[in-house]
C-alpha positions, 0 to 999 in steps of 0.5 A, a space after each residue: 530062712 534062719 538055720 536051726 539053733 537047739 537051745 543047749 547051754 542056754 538060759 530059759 525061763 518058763 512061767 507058770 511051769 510047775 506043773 501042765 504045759 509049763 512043766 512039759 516045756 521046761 522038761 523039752 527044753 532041759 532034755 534038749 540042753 537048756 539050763 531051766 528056771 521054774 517060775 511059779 507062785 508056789 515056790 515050794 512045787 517050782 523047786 520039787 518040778 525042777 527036781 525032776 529035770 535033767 541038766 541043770 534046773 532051778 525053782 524059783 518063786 513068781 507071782 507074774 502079777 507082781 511087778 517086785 516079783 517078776 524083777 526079782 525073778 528075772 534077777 534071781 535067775 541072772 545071778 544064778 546063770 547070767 543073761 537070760 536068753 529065752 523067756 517063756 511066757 506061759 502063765 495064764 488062768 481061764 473062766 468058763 460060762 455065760 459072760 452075764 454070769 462070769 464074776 468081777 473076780 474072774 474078770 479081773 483074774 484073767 486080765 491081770 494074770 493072762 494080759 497084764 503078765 504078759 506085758 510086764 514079762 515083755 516090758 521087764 525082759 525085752 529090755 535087757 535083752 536088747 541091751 546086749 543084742 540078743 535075746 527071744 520071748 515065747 508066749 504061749 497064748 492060744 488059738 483063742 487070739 483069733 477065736 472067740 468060743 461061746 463061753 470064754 469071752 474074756 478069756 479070748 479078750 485076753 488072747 486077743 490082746 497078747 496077740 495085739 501088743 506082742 505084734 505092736 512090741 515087735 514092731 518096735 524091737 524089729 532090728 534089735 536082736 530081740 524075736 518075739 513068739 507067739 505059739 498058739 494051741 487049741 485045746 490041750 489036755 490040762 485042769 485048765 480045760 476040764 469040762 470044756 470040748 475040743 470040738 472038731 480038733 483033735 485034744 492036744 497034749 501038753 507035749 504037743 505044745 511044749 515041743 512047738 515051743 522048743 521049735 520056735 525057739 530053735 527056730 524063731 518066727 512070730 507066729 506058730 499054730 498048733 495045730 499048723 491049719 488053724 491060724 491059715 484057716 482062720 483067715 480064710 473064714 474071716 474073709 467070706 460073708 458073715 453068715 458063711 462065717 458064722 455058719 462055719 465058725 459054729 460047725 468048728 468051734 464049740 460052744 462051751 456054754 452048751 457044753 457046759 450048761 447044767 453041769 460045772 462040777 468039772 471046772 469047779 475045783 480048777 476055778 476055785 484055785 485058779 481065779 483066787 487072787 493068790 493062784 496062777 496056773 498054766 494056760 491049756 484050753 484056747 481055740 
């Protein structure tokens, strides 16, 4: 077992932390010594969050949809600091609904800014990192990387396949230096998640999963659930016979098109904001 290694002096960058879980993260780590850069598409926000850090903190413009963006992020932050130690991969956007109703738009929106973002963060970072022997990413996917709710299909697609290339990218980094981390929350307190339930699991908070970040990377493994069960428990219902499985699924995982029916109101000025083709925000609903 790997001994515990806090994260002073070194460098983080976090996506998407302007504000939800991102801005937790990035406060956890800058209380705990990190020197933190705020990547955020609104530049302005990423700057004033940074502000409110302890120790050392920067702002920093990212659109993480954005080839020329993210490399110029990551170089951004390399000449201000140095190598990059840790990258925080926690931008993502999330569609509520029937999947006969969700739009070509939010489609697109959730695959190129929850999939595709993470690929290029991987495909853009981990090679530097391997460059010198040393370095760890930290995605924050979601619980939905093995569930699927009713009324987020796509948005569990996209988990699905984070969940997928992150362990087909470990394999090839394994031996290199370079960890690779997946943390995955079930539902957590963000706009994110307005109008959405929880289910049987208790709402988590921003500082919930902000703090399993900061001890995956204190102490680096592939997988880390939050809460710890749901990811062992999910194997288990996996393999018993589909009607048990789908009656225990049904008993623990709400169906957000129920929850949702007759009312969006809730998710209405998230959903305009998050799934335009100039927003990216910070995941905070999975199962």
């Amino acid at each position: 077992m790997r001994s515990t290694n806090p994260p002073t002096s070194r460098v983080i960058a976090v996506t998407g932390a302007a504000r939800g879980i991102g801005l937790s993260i990035a406060r956890q780590l800058a209380a705990e010594g990190a020197r933190i850069a705020i990547g955020d598409l609104d530049a302005d926000q990423a700057t004033a969050a940074a502000g409110q850090l302890p120790g050392e903190a920067a702002g920093f413009a990212l659109d993480v949809t954005n080839e020329d963006s993210f490399t110029d992020f990551l170089d951004a932050v390399e000449a201000k600091w140095g190598p990059i130690d840790v990258l925080v991969n926690n931008a993502g956007v999330m569609w509520v609904g029937r999947f006969d109703e969700e739009t070509e738009q939010a489609t697109r929106r959730q695959l190129e800014v929850n999939l595709h973002g993470v690929i290029r963060g991987v495909r853009l970072t981990a090679p530097r990192m391997r460059a010198r022997g040393r370095g760890q990413i930290v995605t924050v996917a979601s619980a939905a990387s093995r569930l699927s709710p009713a009324g987020e299909a796509t948005y569990a697609a996209t988990k699905h396949g984070v969940f997928g290339y992150l362990k087909g990218v470990r394999t090839e980094l394994r031996g290199s230096g370079v960890d690779l981390s997946v943390v995955m929350p079930t539902v957590v307190a963000t706009e994110l998640a307005a109008g959405t339930s929880s289910g049987s699991v208790k709402m988590l908070t921003p500082d919930d999963v902000a703090k399993a970040v900061a001890g995956v990377i204190a102490r680096p493994r592939f997988e880390v659930s939050v809460p710890r069960y749901v990811s062992p428990l999910a194997r288990v219902i996996d393999a018993l016979p589909d009607p048990v499985r789908v009656m225990l699924w049904g008993l623990m995982v709400p169906n957000q098109v129920t929850t949702l029916d007759g009312d969006r109101s809730a998710r209405a000025k998230y959903e305009r904001a998050a799934l335009t083709e100039t927003t990216t925000d910070d995941p905070g609903a999975a199962r």
